[in-house]
VOVOPA-179856 format. One record per residue: x, y, z of N, C-alpha, C, O in turn; residue in three letters. Coordinates in Angstrom, 2 decimals, m for minus. Last residue first. Example, Ala and Ser with C-alpha at 12.3 -4.5 7.8 and 13.67 -1.06 7.14 Angstrom:
      nxx      nyy      nzz     caxx     cayy     cazz      cxx      cyy      czz      oxx      oyy      ozz    r
    12.85    m2.25     7.08    13.67    m1.06     7.14    12.90     0.03     7.87    13.41     1.14     8.04  SER
    13.19    m5.69     7.80    12.30    m4.50     7.80    13.20    m3.30     7.80    14.24    m3.32     8.46  ALA
//
This chain:
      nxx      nyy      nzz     caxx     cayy     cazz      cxx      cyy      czz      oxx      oyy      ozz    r
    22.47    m8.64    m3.93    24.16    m8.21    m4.40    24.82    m8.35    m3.26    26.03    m8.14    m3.20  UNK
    20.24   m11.27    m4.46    20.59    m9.99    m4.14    22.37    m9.73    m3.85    23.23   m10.58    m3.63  UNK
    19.93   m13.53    m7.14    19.48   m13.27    m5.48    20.59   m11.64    m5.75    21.28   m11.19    m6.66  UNK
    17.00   m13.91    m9.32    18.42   m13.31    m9.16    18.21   m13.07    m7.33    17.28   m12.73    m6.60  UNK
    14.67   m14.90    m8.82    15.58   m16.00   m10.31    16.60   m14.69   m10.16    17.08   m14.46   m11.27  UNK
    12.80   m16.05    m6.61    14.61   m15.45    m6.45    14.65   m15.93    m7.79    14.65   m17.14    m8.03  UNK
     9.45   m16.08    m6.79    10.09   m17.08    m6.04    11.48   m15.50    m6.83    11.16   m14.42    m7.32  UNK
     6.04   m15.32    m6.03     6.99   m15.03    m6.93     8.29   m15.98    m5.86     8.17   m16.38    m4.71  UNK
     3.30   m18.40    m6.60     4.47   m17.16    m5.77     5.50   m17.06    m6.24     6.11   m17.98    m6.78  UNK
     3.99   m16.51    m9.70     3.06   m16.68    m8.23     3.29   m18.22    m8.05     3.43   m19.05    m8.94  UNK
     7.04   m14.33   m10.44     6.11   m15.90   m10.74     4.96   m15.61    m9.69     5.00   m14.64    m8.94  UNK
     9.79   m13.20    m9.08     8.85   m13.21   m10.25     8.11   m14.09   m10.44     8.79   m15.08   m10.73  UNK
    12.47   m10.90    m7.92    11.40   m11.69    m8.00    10.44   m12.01    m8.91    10.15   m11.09    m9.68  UNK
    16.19   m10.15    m7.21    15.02   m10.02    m8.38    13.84   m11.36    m8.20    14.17   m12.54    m8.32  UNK
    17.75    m8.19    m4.91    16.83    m9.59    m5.37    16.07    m9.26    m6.41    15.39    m8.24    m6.51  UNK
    18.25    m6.05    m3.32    18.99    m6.69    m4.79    18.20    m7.57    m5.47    18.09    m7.55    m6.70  UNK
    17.21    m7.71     0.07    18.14    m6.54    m0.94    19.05    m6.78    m2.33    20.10    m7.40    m2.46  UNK
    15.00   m10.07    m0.68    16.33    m9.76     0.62    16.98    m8.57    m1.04    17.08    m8.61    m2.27  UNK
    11.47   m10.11     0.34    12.38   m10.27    m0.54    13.46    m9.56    m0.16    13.31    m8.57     0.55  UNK
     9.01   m12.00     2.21    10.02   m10.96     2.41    10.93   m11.19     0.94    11.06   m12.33     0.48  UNK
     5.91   m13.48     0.58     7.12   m13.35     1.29     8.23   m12.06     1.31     8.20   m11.23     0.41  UNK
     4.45   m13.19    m1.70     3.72   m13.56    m0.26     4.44   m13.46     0.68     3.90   m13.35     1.78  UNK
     3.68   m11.61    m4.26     4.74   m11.90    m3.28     3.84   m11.88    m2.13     2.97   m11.12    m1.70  UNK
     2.76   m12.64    m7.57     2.66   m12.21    m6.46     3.48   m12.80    m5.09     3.82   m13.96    m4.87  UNK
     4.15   m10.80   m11.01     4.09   m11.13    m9.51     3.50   m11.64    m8.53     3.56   m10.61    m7.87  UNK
     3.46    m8.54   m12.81     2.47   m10.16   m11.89     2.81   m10.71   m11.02     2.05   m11.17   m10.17  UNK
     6.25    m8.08   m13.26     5.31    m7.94   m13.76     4.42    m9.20   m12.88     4.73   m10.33   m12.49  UNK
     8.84    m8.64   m10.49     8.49    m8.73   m11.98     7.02    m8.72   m12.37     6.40    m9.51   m11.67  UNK
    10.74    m6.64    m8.79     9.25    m7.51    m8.43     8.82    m7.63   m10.20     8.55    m6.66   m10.91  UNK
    13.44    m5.51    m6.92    12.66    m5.83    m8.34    11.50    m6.86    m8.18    11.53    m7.81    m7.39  UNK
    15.75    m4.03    m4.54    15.09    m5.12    m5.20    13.63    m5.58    m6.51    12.98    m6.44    m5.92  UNK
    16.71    m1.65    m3.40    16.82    m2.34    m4.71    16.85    m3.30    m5.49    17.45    m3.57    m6.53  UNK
    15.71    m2.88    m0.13    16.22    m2.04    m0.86    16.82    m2.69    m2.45    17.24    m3.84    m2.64  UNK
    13.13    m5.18     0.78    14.27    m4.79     0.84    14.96    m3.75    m0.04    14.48    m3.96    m1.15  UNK
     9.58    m5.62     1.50    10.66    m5.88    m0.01    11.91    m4.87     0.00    11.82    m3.83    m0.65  UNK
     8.02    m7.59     3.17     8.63    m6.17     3.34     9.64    m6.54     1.98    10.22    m7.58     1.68  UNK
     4.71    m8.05     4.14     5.90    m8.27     3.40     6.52    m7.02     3.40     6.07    m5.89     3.54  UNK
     1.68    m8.21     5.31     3.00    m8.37     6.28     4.39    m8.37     5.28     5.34    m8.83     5.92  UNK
    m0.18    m9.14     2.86     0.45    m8.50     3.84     1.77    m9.23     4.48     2.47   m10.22     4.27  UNK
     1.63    m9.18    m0.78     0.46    m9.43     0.19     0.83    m8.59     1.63     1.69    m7.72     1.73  UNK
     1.12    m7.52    m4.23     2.09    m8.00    m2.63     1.33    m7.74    m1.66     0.62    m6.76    m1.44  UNK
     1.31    m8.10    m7.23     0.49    m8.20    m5.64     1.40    m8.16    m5.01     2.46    m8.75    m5.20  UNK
     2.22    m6.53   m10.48     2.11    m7.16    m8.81     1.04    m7.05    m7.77     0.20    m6.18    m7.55  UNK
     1.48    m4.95   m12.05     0.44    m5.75   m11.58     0.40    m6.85   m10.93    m0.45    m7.72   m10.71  UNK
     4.22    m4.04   m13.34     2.74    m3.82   m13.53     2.03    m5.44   m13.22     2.04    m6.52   m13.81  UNK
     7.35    m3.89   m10.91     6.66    m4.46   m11.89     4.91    m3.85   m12.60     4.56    m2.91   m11.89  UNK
     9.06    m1.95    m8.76     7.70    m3.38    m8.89     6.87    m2.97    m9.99     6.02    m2.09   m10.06  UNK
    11.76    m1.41    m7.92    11.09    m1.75    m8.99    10.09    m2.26    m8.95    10.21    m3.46    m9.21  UNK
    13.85     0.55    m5.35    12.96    m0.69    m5.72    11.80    m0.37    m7.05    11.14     0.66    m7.14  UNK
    14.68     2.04    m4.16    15.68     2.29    m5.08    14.89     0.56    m5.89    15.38    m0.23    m6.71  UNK
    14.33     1.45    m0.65    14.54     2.33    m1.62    15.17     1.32    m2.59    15.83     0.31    m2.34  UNK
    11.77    m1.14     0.16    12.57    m0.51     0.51    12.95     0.67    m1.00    12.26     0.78    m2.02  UNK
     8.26    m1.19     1.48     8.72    m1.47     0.31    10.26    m0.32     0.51    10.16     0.86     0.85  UNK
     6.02    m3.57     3.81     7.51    m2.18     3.67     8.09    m2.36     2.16     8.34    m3.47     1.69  UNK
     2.82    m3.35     5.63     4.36    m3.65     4.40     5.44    m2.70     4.09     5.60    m1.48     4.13  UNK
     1.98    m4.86     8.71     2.43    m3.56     7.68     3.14    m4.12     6.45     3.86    m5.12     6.36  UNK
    m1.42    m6.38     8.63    m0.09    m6.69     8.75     0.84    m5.39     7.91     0.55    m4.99     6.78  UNK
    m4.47    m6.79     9.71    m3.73    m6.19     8.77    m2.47    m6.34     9.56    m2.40    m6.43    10.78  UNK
    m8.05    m7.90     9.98    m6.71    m7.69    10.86    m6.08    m6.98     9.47    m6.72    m6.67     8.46  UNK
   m11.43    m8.88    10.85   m10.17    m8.56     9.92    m9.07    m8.13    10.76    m9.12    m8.01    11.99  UNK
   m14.49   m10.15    11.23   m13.37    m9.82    12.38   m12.06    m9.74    10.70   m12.06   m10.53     9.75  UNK
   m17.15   m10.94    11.17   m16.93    m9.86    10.49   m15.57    m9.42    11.26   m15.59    m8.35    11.89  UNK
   m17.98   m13.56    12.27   m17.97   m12.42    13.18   m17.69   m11.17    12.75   m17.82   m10.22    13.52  UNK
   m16.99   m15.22    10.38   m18.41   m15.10    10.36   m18.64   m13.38    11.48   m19.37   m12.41    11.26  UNK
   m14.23   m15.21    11.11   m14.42   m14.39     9.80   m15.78   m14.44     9.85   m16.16   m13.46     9.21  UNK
   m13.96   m16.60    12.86   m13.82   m14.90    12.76   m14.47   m14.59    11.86   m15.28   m13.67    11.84  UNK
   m14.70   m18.97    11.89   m16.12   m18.22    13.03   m15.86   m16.72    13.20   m16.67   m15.84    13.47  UNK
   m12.84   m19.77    10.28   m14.31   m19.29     9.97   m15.22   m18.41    10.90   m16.07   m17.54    10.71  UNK
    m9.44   m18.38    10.34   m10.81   m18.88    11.22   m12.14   m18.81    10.88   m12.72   m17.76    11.17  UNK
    m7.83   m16.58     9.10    m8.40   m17.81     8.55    m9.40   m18.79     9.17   m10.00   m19.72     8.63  UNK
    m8.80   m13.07     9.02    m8.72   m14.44     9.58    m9.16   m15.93     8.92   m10.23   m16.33     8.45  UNK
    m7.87   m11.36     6.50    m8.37   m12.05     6.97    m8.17   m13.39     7.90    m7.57   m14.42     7.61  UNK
    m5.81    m7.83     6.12    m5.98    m9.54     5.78    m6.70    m9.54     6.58    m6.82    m8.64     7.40  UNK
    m4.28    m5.04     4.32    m5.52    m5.82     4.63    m5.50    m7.19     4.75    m5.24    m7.87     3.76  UNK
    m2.41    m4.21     2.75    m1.96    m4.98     4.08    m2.88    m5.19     5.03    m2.65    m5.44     6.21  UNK
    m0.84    m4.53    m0.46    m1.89    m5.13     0.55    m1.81    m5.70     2.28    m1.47    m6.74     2.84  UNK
    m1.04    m3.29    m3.11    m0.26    m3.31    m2.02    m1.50    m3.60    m0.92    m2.60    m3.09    m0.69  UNK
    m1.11    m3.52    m6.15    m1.89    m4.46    m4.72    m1.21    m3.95    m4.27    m0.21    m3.90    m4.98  UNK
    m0.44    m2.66    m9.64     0.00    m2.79    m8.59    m0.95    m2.68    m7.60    m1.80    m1.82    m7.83  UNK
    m1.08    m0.71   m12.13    m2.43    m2.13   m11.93    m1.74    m2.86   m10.51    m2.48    m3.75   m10.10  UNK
     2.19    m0.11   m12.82     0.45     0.16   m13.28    m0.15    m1.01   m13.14     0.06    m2.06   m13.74  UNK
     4.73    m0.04   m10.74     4.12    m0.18   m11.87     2.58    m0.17   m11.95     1.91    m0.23   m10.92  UNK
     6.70     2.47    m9.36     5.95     1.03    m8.93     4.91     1.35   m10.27     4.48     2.42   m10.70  UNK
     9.87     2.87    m7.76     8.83     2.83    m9.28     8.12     1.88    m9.01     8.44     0.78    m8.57  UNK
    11.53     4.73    m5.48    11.00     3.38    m5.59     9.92     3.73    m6.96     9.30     4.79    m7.05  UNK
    12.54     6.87    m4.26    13.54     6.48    m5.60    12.71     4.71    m6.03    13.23     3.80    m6.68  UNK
    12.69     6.27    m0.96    12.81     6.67    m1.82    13.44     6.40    m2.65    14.55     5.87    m2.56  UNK
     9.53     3.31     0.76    11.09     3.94     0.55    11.48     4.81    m1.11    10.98     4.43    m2.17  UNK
     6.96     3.07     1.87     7.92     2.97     0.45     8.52     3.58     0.25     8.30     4.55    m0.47  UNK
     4.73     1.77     4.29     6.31     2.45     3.60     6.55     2.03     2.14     6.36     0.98     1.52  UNK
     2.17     1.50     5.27     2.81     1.06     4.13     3.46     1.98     3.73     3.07     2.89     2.99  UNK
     0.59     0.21     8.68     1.17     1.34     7.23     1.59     0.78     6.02     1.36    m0.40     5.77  UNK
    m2.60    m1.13     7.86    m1.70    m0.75     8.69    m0.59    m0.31     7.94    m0.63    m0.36     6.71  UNK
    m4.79    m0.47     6.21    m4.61    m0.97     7.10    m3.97    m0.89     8.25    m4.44    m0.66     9.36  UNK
    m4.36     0.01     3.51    m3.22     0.53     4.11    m4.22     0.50     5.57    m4.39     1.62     6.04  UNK
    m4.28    m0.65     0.30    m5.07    m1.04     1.16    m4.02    m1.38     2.51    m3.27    m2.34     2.69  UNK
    m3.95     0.56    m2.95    m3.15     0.05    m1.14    m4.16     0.29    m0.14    m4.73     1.35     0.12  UNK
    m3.28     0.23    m5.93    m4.39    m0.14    m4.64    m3.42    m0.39    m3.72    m2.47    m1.17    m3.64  UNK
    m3.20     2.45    m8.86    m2.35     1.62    m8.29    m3.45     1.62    m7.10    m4.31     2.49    m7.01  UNK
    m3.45     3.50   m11.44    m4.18     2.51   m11.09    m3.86     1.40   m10.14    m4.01     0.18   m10.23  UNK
    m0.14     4.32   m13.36    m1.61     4.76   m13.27    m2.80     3.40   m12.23    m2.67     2.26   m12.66  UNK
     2.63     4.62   m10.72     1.60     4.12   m12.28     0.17     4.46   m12.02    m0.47     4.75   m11.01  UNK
     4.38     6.08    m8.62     3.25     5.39    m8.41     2.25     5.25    m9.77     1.14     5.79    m9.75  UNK
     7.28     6.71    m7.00     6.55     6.97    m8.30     5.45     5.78    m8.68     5.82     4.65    m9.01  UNK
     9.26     8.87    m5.30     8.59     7.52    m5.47     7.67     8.27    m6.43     7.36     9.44    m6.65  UNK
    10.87    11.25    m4.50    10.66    10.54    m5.63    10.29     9.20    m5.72    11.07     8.39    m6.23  UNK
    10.82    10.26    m1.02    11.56    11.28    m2.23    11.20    10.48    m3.15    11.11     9.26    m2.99  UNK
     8.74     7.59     0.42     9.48     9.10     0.28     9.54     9.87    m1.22     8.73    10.02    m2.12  UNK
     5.37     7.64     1.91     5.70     7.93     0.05     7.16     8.63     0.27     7.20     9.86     0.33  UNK
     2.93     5.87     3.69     4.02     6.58     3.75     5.37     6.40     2.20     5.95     5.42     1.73  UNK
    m0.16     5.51     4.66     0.42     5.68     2.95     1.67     6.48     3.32     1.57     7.70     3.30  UNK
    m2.39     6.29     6.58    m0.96     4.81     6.90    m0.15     4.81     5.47     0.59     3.83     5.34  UNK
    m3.16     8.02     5.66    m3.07     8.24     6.46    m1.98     7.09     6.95    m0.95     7.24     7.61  UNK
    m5.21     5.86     3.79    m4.65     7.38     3.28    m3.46     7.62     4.38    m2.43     7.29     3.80  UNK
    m7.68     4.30     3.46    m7.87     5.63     4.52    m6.87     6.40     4.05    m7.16     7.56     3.78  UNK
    m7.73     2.69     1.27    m8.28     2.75     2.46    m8.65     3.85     3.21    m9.78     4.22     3.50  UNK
    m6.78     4.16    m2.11    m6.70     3.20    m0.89    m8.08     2.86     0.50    m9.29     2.90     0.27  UNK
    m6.18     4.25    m5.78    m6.90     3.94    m4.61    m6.29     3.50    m3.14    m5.44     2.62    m3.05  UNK
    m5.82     6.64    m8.15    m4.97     5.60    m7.04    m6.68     5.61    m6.09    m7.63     6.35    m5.88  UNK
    m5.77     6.97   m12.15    m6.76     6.77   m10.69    m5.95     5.75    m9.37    m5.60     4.58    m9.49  UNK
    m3.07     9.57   m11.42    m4.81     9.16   m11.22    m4.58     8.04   m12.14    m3.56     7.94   m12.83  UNK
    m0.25     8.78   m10.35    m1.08     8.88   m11.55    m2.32     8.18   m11.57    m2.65     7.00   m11.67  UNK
     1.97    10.33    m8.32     1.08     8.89    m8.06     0.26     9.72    m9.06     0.03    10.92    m8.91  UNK
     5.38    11.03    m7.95     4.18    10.86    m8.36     3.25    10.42    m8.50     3.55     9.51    m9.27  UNK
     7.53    13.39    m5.59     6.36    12.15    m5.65     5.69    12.54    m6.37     5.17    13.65    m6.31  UNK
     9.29    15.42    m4.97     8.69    14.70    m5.97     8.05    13.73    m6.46     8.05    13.31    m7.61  UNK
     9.55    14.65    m1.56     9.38    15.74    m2.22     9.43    14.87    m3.86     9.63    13.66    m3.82  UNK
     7.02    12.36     0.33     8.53    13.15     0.33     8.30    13.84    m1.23     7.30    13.70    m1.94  UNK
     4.58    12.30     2.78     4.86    12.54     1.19     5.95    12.89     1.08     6.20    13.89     1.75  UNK
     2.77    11.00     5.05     4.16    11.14     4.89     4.32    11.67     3.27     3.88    10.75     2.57  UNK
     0.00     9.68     5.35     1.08    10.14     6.38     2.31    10.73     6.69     2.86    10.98     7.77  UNK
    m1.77    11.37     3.31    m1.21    10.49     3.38    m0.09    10.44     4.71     0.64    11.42     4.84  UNK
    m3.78    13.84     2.76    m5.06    12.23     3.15    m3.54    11.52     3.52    m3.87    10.68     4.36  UNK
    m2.84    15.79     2.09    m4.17    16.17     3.09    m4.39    15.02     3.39    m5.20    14.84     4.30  UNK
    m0.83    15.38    m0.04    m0.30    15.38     1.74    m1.80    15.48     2.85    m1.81    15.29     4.06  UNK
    m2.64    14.52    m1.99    m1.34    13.68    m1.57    m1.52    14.34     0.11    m2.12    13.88     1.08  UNK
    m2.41    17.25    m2.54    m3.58    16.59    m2.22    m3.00    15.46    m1.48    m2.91    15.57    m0.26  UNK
     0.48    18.24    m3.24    m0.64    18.87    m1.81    m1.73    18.12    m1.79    m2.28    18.32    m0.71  UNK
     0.42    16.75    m5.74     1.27    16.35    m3.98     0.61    17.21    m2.99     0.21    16.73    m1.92  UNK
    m1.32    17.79    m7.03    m1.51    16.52    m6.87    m0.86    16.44    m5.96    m1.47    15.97    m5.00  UNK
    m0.18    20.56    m7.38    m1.32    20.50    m7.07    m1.50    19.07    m6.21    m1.75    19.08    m5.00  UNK
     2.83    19.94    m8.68     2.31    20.18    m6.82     1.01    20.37    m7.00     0.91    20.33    m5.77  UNK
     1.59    18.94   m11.36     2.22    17.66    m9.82     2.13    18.63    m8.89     1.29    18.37    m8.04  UNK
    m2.00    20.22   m11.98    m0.26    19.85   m11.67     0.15    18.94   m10.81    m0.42    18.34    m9.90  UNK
    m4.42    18.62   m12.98    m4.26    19.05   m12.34    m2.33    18.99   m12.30    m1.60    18.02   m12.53  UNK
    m6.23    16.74   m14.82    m5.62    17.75   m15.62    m4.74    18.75   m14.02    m4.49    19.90   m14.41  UNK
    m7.27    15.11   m13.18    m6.61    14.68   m13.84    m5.30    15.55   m14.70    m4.15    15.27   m15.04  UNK
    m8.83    14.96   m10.76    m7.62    16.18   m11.10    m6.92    15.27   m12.23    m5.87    14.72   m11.90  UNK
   m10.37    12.49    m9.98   m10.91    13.83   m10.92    m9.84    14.94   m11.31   m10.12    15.76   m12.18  UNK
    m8.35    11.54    m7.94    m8.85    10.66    m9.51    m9.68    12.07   m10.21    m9.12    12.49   m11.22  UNK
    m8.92    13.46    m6.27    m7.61    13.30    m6.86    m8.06    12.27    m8.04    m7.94    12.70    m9.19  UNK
   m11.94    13.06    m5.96   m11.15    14.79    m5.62    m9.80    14.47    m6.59    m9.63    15.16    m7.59  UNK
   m12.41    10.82    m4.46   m12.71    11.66    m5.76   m12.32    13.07    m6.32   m12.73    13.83    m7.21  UNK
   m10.28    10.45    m2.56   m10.09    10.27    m4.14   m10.82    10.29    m4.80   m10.55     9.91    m5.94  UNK
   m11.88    12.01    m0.69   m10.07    12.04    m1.28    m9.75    11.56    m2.83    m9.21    12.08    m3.81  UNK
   m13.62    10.64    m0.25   m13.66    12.06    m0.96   m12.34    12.48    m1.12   m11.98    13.42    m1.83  UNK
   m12.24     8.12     0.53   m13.35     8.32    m0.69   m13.38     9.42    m1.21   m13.23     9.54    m2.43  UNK
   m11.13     9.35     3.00   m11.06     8.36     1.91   m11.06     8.79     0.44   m10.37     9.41    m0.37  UNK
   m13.88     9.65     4.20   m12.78    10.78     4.18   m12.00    10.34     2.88   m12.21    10.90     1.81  UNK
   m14.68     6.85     5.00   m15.36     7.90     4.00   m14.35     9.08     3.53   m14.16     9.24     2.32  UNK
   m12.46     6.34     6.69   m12.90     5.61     5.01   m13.66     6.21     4.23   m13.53     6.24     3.01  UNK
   m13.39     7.40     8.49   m11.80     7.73     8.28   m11.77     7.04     7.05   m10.81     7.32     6.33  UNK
   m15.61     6.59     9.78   m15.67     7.87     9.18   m14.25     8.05     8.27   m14.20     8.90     7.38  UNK
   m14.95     3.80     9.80   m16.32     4.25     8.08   m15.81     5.75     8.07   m15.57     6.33     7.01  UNK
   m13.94     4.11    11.81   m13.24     3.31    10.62   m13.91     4.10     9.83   m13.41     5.05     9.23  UNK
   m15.48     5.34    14.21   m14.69     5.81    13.63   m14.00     5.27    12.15   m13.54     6.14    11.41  UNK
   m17.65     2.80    13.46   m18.20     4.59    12.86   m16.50     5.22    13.08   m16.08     5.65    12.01  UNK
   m17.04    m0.50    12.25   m16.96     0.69    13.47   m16.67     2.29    12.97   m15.74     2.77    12.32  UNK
   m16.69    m2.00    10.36   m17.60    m1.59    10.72   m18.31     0.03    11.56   m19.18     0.89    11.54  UNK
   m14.12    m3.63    10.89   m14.55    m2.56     9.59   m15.67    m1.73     9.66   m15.65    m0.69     8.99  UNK
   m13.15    m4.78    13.66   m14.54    m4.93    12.78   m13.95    m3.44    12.01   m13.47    m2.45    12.56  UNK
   m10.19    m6.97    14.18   m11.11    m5.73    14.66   m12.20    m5.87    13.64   m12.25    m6.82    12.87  UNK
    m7.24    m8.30    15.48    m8.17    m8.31    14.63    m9.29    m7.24    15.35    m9.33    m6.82    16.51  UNK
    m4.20    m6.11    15.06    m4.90    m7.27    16.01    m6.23    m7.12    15.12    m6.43    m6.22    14.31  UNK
    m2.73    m4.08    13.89    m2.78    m5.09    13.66    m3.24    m6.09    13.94    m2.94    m7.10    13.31  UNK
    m3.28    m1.39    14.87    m1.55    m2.63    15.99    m1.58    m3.96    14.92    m0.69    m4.80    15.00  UNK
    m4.91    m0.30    13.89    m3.69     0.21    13.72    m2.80    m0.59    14.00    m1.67    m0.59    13.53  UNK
    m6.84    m1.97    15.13    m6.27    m1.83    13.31    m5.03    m1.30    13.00    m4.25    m1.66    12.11  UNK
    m7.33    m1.31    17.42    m6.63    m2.33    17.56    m6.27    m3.08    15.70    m5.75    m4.12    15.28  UNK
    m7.74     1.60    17.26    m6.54     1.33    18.12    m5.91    m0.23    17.29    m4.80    m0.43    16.80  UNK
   m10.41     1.22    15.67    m9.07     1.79    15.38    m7.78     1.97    15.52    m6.91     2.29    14.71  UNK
   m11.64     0.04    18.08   m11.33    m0.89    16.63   m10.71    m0.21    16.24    m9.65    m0.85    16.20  UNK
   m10.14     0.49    20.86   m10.83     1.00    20.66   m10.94     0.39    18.72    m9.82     0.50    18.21  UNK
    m8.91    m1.04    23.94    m8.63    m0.56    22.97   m10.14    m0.54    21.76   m11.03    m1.39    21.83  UNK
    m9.91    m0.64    27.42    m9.95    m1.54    26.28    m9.83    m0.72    25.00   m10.57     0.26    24.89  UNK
//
């Protein structure tokens, strides 16, 4: 029988609770006190920190204290992605972001969710869905994007935002829910 980390990673529901989770969340934590405190620290300083907690870092990546996540470890960053000051991913299960992607200040990435079942949810039971953010993509300051979404290559997410749905390559999004006021090329 799979193990609450096993079954977080697949996405099936599980408890938060469980001493491997807390330990791999605490880890976390001292991650980003460590990187929210480098303020004055270089970009390769900051990308070698970057690589101790994230699954993947491609080469000029910037993410501008203060970032938050989960664990770190499901945070996949290519080439030159670029991450605003005060950005949240709650990385659950992974979260790609393709290279040459800008993502704006006060930005959700979210692939933490809840059962809509009361009795789960009395049972302290959560799940997570991956997100994918493709290359050469824009998101806005202070989008959401929920779980399970995947936002296609050079597509745009307008300020506030929030996306509950897949967005198709090119596309420009915007509103809650953000809805197409440009469809894709």
């Amino acid at each position: 029988m799979p193990g609450e980390m096993e079954k977080m990673l697949a996405g099936a529901l599980y408890r938060a609770d469980d001493a491997e989770i807390a330990a791999a969340h605490a880890r976390a934590c001292a991650f980003m006190a460590r990187y929210n405190g480098a303020l004055d620290a270089t970009r390769d300083e900051r990308a070698a920190l970057l690589r101790d907690i994230c699954g993947a870092v491609g080469e000029n990546v910037v993410v501008r204290p203060p970032f938050h996540c989960d664990y770190g470890f499901n945070v996949f960053l290519g080439d030159g992605v670029f991450l605003n000051f005060n950005c949240v991913i709650l990385d659950v299960c992974a979260v790609r972001i393709g290279a040459l992607t800008q993502i704006g200040p006060g930005v959700q990435i979210l692939a933490a969710d809840h059962p809509r079942d009361p009795l789960q949810r009395r049972a302290l039971l959560e799940s997570g869905k991956p997100v994918t953010i493709g290359e050469n993509c824009w998101i806005g300051a202070g989008a959401l994007i929920l779980p399970g979404v995947a936002i296609a290559d050079d597509a745009i997410v307008g300020a506030g935002a929030v996306v509950t749905r897949d967005v198709a390559k090119g596309a420009t999004v915007a509103g809650n829910p953000a809805r197409a006021i440009r469809t894709g090329a």
